[in-house]
PDB file of N, CA, C and O in Angstrom, chain B, residues numbered from 101:
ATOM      1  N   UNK B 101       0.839  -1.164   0.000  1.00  0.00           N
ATOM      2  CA  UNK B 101       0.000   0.000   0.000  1.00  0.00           C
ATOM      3  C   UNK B 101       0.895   1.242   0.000  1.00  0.00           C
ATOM      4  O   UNK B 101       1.712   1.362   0.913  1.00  0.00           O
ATOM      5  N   UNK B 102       0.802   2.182  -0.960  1.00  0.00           N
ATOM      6  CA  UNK B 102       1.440   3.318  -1.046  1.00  0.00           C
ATOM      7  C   UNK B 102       1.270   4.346   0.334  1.00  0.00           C
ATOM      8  O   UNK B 102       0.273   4.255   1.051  1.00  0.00           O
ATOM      9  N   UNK B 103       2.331   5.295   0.599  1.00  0.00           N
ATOM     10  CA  UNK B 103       2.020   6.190   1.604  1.00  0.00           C
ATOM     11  C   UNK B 103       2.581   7.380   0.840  1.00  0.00           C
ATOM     12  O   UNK B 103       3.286   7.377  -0.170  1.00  0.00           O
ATOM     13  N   UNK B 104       2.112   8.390   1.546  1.00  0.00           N
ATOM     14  CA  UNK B 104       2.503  10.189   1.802  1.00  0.00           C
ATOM     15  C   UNK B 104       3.250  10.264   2.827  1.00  0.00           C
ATOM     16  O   UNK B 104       2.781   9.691   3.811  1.00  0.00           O
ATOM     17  N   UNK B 105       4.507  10.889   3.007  1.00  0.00           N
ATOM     18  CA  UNK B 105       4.761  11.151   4.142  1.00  0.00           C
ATOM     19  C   UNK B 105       5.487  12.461   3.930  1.00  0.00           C
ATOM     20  O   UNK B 105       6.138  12.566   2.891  1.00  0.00           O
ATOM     21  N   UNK B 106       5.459  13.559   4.851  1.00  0.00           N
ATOM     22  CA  UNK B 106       5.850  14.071   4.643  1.00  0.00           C
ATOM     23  C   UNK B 106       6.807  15.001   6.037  1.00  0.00           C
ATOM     24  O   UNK B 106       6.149  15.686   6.819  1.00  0.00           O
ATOM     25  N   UNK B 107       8.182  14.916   6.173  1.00  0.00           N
ATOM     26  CA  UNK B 107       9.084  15.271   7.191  1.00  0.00           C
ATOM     27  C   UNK B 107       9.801  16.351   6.793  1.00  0.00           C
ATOM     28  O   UNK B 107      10.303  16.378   5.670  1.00  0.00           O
ATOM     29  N   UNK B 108       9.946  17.485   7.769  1.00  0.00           N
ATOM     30  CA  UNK B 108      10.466  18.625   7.650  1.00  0.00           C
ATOM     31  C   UNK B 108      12.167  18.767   8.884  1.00  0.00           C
ATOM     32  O   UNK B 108      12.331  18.229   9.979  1.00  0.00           O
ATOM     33  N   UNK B 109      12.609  19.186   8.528  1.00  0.00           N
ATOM     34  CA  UNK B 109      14.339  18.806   9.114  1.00  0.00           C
ATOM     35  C   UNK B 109      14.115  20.161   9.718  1.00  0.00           C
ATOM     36  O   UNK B 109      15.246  20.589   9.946  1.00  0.00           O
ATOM     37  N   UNK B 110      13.218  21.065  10.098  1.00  0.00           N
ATOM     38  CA  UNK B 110      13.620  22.638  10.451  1.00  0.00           C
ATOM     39  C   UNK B 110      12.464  22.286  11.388  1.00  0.00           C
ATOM     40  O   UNK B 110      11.699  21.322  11.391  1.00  0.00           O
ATOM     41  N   UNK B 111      12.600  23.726  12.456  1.00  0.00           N
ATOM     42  CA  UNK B 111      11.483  22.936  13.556  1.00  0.00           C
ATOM     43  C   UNK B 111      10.109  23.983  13.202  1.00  0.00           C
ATOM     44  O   UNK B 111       9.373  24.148  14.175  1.00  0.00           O
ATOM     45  N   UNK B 112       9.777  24.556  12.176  1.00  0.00           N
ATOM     46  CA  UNK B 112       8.088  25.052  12.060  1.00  0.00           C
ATOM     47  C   UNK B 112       9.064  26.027  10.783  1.00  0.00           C
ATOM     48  O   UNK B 112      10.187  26.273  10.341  1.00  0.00           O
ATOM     49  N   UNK B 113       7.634  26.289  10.672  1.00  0.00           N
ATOM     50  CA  UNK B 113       7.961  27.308   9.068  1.00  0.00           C
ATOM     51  C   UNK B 113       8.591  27.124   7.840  1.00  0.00           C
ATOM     52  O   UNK B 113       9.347  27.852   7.196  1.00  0.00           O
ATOM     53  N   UNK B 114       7.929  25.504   7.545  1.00  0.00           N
ATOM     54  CA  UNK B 114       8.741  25.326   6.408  1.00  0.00           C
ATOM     55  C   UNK B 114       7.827  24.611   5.335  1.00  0.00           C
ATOM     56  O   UNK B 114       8.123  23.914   4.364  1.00  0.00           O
ATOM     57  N   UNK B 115       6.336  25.122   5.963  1.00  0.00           N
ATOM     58  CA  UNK B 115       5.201  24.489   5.257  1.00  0.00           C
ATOM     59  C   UNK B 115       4.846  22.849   5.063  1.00  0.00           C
ATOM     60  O   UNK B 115       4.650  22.186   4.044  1.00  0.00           O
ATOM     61  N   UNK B 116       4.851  22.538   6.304  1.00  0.00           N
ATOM     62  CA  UNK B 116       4.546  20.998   6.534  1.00  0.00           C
ATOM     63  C   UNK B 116       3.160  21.117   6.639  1.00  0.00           C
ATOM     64  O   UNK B 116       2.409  20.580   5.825  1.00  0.00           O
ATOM     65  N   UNK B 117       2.728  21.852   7.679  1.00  0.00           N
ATOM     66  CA  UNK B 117       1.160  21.825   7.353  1.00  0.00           C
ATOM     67  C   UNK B 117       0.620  22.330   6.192  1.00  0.00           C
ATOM     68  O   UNK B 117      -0.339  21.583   5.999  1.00  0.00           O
ATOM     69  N   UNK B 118       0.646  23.271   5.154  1.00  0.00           N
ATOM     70  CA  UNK B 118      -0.066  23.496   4.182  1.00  0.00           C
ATOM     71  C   UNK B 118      -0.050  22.486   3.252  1.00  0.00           C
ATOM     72  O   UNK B 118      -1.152  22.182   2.796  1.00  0.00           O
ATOM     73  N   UNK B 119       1.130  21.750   2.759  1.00  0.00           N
ATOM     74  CA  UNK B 119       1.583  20.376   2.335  1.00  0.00           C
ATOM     75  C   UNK B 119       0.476  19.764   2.705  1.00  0.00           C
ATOM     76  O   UNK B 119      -0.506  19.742   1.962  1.00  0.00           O
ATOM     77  N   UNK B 120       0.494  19.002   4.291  1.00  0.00           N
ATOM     78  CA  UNK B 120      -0.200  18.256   4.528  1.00  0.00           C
ATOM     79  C   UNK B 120      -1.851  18.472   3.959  1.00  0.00           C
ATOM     80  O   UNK B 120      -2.591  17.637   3.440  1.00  0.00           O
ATOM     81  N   UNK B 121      -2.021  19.449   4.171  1.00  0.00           N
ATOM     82  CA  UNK B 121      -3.863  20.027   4.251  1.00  0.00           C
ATOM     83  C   UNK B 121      -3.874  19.789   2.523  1.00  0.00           C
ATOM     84  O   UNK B 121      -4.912  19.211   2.201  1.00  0.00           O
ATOM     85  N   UNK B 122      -3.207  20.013   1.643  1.00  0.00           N
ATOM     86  CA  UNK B 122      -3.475  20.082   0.257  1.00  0.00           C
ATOM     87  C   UNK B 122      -3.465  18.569  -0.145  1.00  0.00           C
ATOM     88  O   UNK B 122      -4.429  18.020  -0.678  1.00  0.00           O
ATOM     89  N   UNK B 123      -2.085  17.839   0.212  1.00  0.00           N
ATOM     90  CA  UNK B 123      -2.295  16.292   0.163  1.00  0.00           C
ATOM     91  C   UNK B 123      -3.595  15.501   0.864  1.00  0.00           C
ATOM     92  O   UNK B 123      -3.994  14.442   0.378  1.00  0.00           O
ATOM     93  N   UNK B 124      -4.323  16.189   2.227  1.00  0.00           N
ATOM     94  CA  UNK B 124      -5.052  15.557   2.500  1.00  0.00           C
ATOM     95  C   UNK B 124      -6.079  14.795   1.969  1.00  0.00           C
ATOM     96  O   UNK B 124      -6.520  13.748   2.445  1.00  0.00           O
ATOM     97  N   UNK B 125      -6.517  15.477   0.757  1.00  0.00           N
ATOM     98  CA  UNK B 125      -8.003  15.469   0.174  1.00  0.00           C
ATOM     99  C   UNK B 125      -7.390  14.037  -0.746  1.00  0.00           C
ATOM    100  O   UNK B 125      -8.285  13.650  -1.497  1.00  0.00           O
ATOM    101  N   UNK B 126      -6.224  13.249  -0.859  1.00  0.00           N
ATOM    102  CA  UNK B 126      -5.619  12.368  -1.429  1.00  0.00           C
ATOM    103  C   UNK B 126      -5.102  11.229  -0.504  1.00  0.00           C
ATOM    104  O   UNK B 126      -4.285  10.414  -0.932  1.00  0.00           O
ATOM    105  N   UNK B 127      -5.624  11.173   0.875  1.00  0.00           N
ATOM    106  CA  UNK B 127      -5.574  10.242   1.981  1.00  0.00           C
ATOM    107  C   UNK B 127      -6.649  10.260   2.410  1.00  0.00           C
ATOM    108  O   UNK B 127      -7.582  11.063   2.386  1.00  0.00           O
ATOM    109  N   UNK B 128      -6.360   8.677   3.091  1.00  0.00           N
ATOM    110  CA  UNK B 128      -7.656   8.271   4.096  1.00  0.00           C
ATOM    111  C   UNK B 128      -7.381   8.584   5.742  1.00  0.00           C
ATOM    112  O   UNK B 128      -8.224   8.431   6.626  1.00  0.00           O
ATOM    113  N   UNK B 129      -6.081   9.028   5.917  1.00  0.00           N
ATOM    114  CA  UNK B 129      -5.477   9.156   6.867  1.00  0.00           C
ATOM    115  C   UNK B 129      -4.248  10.002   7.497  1.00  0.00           C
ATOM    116  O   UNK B 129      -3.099   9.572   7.390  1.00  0.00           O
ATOM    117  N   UNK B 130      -4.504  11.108   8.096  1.00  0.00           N
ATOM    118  CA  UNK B 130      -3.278  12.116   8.136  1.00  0.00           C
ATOM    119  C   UNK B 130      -3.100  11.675   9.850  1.00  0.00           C
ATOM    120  O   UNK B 130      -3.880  11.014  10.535  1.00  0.00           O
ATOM    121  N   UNK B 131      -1.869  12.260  10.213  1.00  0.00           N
ATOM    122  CA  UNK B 131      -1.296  11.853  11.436  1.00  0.00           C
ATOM    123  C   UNK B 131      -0.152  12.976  11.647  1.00  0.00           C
ATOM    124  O   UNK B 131       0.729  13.488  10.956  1.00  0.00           O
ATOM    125  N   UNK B 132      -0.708  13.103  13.174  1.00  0.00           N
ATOM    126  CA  UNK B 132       0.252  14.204  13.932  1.00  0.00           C
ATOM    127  C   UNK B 132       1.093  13.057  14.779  1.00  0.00           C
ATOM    128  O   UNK B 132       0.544  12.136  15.384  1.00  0.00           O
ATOM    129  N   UNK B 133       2.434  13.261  14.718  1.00  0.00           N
ATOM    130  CA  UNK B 133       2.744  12.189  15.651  1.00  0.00           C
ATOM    131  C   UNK B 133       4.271  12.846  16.529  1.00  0.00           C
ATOM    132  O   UNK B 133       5.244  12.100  16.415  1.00  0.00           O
ATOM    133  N   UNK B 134       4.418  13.669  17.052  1.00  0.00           N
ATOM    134  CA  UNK B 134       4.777  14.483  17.676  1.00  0.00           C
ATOM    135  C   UNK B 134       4.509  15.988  18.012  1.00  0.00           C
ATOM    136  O   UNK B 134       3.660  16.699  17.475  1.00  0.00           O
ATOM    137  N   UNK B 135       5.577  16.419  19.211  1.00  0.00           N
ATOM    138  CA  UNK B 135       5.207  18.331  19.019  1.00  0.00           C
ATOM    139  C   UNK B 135       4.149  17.954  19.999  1.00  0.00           C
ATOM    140  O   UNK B 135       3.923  16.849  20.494  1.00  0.00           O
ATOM    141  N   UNK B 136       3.386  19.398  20.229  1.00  0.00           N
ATOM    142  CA  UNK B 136       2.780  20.038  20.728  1.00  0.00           C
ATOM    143  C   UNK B 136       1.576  21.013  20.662  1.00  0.00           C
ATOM    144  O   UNK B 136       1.499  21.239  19.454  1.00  0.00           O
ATOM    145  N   UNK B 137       0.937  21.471  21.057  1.00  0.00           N
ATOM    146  CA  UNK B 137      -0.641  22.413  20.987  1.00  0.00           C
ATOM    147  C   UNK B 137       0.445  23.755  20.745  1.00  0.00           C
ATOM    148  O   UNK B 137      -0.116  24.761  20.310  1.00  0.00           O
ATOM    149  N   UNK B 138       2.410  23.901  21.061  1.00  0.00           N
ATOM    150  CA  UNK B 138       3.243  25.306  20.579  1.00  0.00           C
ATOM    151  C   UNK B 138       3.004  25.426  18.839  1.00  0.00           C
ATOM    152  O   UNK B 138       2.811  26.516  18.299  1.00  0.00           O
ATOM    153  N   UNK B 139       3.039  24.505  18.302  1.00  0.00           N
ATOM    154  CA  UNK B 139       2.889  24.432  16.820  1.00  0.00           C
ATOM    155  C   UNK B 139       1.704  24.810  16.242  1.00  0.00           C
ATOM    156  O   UNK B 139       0.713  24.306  16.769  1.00  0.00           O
ATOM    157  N   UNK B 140       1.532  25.460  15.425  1.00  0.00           N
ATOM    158  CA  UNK B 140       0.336  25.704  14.472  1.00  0.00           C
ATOM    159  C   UNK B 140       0.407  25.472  13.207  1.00  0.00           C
ATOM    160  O   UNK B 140       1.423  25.534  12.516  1.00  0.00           O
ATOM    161  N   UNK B 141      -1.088  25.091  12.738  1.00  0.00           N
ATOM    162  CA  UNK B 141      -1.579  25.417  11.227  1.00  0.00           C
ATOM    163  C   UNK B 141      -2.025  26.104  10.906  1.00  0.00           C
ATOM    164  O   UNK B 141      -2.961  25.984  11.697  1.00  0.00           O
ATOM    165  N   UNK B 142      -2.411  27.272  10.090  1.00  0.00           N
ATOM    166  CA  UNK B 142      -3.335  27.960   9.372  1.00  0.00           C
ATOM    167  C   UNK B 142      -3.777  27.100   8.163  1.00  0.00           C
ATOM    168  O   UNK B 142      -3.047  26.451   7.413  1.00  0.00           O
ATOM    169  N   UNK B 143      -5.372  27.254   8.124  1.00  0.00           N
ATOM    170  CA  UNK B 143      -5.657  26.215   6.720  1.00  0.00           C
ATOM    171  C   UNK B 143      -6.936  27.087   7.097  1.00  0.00           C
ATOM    172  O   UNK B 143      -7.655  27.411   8.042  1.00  0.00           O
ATOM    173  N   UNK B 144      -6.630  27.345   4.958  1.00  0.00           N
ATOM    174  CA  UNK B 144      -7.099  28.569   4.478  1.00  0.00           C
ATOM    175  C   UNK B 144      -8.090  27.682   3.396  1.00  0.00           C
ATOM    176  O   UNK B 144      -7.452  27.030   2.569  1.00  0.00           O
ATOM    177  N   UNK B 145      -9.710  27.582   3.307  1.00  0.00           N
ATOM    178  CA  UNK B 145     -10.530  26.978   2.672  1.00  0.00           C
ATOM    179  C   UNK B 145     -11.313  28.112   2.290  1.00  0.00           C
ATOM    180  O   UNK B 145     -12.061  28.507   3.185  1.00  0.00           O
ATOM    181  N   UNK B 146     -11.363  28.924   0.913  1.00  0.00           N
ATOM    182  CA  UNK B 146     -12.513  29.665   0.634  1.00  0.00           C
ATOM    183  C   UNK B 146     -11.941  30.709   1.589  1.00  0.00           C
ATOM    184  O   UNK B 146     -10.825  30.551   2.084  1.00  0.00           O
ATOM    185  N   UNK B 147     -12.650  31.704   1.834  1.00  0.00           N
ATOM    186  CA  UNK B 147     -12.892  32.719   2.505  1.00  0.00           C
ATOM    187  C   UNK B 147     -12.422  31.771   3.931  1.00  0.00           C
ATOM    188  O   UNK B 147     -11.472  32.506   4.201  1.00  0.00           O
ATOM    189  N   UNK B 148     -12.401  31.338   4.379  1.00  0.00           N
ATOM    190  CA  UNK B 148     -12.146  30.430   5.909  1.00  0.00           C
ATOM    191  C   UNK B 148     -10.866  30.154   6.265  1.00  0.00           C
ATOM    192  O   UNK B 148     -10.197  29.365   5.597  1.00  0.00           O
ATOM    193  N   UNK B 149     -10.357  30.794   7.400  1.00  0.00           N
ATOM    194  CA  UNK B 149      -9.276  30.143   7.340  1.00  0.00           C
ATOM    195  C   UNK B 149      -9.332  29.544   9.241  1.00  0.00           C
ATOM    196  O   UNK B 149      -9.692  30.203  10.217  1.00  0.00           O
ATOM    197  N   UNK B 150      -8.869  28.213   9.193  1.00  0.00           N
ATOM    198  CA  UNK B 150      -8.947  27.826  10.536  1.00  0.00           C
ATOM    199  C   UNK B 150      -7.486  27.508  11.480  1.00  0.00           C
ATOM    200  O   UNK B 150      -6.548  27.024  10.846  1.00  0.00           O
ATOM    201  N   UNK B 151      -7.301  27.751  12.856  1.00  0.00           N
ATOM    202  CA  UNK B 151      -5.893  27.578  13.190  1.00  0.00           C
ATOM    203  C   UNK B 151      -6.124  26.154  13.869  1.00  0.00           C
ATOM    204  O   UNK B 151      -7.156  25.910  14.495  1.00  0.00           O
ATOM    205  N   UNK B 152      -5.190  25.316  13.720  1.00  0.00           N
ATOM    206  CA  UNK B 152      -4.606  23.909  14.327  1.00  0.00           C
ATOM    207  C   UNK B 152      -3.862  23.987  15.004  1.00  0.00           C
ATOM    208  O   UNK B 152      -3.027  24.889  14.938  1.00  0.00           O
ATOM    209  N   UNK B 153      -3.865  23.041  15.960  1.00  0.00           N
ATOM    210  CA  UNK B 153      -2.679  23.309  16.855  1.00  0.00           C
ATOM    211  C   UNK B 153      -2.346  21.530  17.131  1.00  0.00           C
ATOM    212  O   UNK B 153      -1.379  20.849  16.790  1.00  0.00           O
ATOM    213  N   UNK B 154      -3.461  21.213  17.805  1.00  0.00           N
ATOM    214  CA  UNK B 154      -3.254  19.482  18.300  1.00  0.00           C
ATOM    215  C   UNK B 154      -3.868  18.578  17.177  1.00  0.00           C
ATOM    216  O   UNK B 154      -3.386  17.508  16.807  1.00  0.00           O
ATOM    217  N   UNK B 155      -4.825  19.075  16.768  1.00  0.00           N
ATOM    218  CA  UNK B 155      -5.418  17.922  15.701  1.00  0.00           C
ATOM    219  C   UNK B 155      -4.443  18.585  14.030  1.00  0.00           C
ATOM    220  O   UNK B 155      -4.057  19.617  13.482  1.00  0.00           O
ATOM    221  N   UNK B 156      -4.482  17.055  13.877  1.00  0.00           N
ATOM    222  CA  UNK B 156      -3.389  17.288  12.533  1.00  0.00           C
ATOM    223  C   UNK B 156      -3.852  18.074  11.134  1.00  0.00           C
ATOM    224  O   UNK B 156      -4.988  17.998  10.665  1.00  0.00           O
ATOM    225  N   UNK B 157      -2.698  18.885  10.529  1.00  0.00           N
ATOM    226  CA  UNK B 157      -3.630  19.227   9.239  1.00  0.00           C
ATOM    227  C   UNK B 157      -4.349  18.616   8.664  1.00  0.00           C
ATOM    228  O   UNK B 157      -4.411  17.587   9.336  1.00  0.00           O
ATOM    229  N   UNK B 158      -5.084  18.479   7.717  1.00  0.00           N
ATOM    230  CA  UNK B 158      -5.630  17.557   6.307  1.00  0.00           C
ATOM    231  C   UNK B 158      -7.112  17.009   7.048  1.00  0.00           C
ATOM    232  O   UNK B 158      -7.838  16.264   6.390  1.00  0.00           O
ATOM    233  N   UNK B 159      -7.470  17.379   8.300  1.00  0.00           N
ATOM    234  CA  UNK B 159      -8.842  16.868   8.920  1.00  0.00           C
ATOM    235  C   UNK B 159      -9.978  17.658   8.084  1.00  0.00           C
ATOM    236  O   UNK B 159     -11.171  17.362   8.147  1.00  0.00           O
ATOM    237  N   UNK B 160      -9.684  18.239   7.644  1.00  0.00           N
ATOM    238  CA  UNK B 160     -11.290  19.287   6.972  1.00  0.00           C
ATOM    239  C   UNK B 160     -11.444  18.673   5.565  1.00  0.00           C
ATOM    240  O   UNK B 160     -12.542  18.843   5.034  1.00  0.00           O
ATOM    241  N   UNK B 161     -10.430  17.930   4.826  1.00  0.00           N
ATOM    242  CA  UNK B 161     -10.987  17.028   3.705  1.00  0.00           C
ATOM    243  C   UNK B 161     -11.841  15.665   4.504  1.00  0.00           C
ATOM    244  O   UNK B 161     -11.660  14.943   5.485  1.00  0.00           O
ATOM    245  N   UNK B 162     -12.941  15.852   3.324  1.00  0.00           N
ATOM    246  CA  UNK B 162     -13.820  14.760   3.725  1.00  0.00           C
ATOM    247  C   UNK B 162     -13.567  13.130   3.952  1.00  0.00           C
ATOM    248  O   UNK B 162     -12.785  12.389   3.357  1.00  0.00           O
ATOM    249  N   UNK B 163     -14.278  12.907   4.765  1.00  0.00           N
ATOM    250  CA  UNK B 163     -13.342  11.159   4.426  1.00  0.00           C
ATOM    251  C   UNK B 163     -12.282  11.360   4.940  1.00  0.00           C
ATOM    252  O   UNK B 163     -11.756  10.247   4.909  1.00  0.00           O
ATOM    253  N   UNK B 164     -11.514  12.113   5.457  1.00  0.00           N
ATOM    254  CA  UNK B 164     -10.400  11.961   6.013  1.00  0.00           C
ATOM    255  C   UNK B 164     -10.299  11.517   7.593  1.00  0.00           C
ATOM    256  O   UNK B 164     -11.175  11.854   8.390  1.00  0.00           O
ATOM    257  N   UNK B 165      -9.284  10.821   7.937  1.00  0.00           N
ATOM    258  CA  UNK B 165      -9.704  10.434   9.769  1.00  0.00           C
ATOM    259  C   UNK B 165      -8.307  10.958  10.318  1.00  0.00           C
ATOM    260  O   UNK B 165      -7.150  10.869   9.908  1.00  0.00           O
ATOM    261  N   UNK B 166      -8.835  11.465  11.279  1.00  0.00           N
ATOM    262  CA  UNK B 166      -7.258  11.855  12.178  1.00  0.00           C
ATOM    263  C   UNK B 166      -6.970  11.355  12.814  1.00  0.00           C
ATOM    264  O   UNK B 166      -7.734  10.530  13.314  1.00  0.00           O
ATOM    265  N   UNK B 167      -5.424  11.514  13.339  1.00  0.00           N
ATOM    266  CA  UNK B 167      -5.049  10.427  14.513  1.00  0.00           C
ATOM    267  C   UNK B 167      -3.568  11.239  14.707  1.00  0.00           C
ATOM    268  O   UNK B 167      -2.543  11.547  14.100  1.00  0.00           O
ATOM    269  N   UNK B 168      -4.333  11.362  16.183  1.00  0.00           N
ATOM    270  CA  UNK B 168      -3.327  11.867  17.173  1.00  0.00           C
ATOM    271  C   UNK B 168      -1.903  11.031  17.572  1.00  0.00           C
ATOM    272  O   UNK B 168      -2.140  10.596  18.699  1.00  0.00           O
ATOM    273  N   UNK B 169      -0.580  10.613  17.196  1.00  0.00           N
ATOM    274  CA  UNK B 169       0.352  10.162  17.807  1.00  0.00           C
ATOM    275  C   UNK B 169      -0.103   9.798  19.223  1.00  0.00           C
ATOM    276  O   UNK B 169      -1.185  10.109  19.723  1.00  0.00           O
ATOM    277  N   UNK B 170       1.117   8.925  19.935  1.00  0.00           N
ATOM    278  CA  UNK B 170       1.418   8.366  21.222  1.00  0.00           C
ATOM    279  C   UNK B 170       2.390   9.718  21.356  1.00  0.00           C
ATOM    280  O   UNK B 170       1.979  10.430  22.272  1.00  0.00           O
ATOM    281  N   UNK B 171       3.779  10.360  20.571  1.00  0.00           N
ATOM    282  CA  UNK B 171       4.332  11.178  20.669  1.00  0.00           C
ATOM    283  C   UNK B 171       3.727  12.605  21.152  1.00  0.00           C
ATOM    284  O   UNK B 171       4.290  13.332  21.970  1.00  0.00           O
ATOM    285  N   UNK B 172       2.645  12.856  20.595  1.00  0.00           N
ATOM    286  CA  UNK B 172       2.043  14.583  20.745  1.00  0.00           C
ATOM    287  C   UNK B 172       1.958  15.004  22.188  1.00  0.00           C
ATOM    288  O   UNK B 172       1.588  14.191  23.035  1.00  0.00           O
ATOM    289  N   UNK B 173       2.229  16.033  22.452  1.00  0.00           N
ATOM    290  CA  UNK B 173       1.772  16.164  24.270  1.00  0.00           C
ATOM    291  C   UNK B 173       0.881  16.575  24.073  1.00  0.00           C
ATOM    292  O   UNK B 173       0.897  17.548  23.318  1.00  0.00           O
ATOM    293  N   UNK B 174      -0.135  16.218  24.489  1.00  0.00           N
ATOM    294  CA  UNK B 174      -1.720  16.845  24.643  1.00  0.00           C
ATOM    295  C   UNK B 174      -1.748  17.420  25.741  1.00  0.00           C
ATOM    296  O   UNK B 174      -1.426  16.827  26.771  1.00  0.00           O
ATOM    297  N   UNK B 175      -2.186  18.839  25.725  1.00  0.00           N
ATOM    298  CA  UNK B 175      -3.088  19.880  26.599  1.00  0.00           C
ATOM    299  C   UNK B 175      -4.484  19.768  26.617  1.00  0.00           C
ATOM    300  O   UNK B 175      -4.985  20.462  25.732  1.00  0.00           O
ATOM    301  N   UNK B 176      -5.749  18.816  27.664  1.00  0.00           N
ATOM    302  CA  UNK B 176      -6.947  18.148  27.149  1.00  0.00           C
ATOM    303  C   UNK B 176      -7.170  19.695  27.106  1.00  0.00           C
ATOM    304  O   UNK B 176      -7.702  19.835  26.005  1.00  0.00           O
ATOM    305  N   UNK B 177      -7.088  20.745  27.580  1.00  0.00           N
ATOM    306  CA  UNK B 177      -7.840  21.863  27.760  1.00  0.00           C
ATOM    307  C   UNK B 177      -8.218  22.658  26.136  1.00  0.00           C
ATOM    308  O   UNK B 177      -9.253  23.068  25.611  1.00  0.00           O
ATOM    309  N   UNK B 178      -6.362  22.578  25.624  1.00  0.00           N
ATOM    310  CA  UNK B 178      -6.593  23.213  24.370  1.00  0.00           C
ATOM    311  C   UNK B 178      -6.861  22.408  23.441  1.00  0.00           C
ATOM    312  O   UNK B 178      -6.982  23.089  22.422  1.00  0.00           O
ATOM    313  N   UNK B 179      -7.064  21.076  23.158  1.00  0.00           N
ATOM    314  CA  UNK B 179      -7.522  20.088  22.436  1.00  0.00           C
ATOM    315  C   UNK B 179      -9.061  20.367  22.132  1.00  0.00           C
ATOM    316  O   UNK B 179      -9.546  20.668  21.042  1.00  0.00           O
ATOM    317  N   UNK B 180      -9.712  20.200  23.341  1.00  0.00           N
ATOM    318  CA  UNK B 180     -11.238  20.534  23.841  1.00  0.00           C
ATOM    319  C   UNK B 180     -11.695  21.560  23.063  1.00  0.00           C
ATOM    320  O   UNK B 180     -12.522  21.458  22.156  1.00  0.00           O
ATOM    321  N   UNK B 181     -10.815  23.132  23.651  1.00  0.00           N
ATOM    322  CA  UNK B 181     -11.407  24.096  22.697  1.00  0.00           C
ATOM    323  C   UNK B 181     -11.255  24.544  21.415  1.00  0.00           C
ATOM    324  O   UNK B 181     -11.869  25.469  20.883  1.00  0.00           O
ATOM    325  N   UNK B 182      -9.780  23.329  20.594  1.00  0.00           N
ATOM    326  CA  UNK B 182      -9.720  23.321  19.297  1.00  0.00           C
ATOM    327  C   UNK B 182     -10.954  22.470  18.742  1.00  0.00           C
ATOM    328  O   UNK B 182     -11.465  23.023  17.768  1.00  0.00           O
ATOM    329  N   UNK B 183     -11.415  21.561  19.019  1.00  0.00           N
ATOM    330  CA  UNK B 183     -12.098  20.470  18.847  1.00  0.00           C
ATOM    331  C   UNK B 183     -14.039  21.537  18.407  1.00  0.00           C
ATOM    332  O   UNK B 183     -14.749  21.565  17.401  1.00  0.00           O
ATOM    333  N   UNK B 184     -14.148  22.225  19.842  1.00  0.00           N
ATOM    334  CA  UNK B 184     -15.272  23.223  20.190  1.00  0.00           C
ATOM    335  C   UNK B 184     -15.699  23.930  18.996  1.00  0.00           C
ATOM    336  O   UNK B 184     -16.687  23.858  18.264  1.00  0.00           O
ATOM    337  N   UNK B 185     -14.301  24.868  19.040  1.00  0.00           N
ATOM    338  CA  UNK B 185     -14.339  26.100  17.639  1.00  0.00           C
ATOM    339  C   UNK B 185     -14.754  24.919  16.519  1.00  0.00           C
ATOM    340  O   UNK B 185     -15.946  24.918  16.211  1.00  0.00           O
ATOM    341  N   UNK B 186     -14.013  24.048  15.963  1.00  0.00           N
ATOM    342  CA  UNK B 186     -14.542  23.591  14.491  1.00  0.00           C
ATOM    343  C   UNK B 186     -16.082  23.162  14.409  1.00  0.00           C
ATOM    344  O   UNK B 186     -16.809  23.128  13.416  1.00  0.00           O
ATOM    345  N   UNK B 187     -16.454  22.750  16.143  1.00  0.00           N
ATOM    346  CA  UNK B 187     -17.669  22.079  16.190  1.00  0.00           C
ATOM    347  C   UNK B 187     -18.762  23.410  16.200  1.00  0.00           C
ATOM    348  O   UNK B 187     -19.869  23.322  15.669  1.00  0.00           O
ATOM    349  N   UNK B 188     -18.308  24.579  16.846  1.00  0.00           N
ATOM    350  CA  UNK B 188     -19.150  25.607  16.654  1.00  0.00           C
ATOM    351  C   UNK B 188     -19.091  26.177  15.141  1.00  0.00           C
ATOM    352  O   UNK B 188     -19.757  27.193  14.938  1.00  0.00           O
ATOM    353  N   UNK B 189     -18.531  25.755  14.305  1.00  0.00           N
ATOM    354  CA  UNK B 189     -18.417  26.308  12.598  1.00  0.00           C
ATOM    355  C   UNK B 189     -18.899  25.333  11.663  1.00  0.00           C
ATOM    356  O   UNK B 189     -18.606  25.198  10.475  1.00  0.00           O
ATOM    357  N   UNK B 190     -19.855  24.529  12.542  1.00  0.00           N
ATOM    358  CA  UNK B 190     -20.475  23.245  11.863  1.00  0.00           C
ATOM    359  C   UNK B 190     -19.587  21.908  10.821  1.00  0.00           C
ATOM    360  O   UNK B 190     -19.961  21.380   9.774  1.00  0.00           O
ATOM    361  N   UNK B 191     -17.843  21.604  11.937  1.00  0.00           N
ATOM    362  CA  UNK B 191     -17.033  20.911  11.265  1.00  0.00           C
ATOM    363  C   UNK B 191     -16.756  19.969  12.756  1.00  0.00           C
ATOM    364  O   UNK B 191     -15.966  19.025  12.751  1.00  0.00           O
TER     365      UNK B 191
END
């Protein structure tokens, strides 16, 4: 079975998440598997743009399933209210 993977050697700002979010819509499966709720995404859909922090890019293509690493440190607090916001924007 073929994979995507995609690893960045610099520690943020080198467009791993926009990568990811554009490849997403071409997986059944994206994965955060280290890092932290310090890291962000911006993912820019239409007029919309939403920030990530714990849940991995490429979740807003359909059909897509996320999955949090054993690696990630989860903050349940900011997880919760990343989770909230998409659920209050009907995602």
């Amino acid at each position: 079975m073929p994979g995507i993977v995609i690893v960045g050697v610099q520690w943020g700002d080198e467009g791993k998440g926009k990568a990811t979010d554009l490849l997403g819509e071409r997986t059944d499966w994206v994965v955060k598997f280290n890092g932290g709720n310090n890291a962000g995404h911006t993912v820019v859909i239409g007029d919309e743009k939403y920030a990530l922090h714990l849940l991995p890019s490429g979740i807003l293509s359909p059909g897509v399933h996320p999955v949090i690493g054993n690696g990630v440190v989860v903050d349940p607090e900011v997880l919760f209210e990343e989770l909230d916001a998409l659920t209050a924007r009907g995602i």
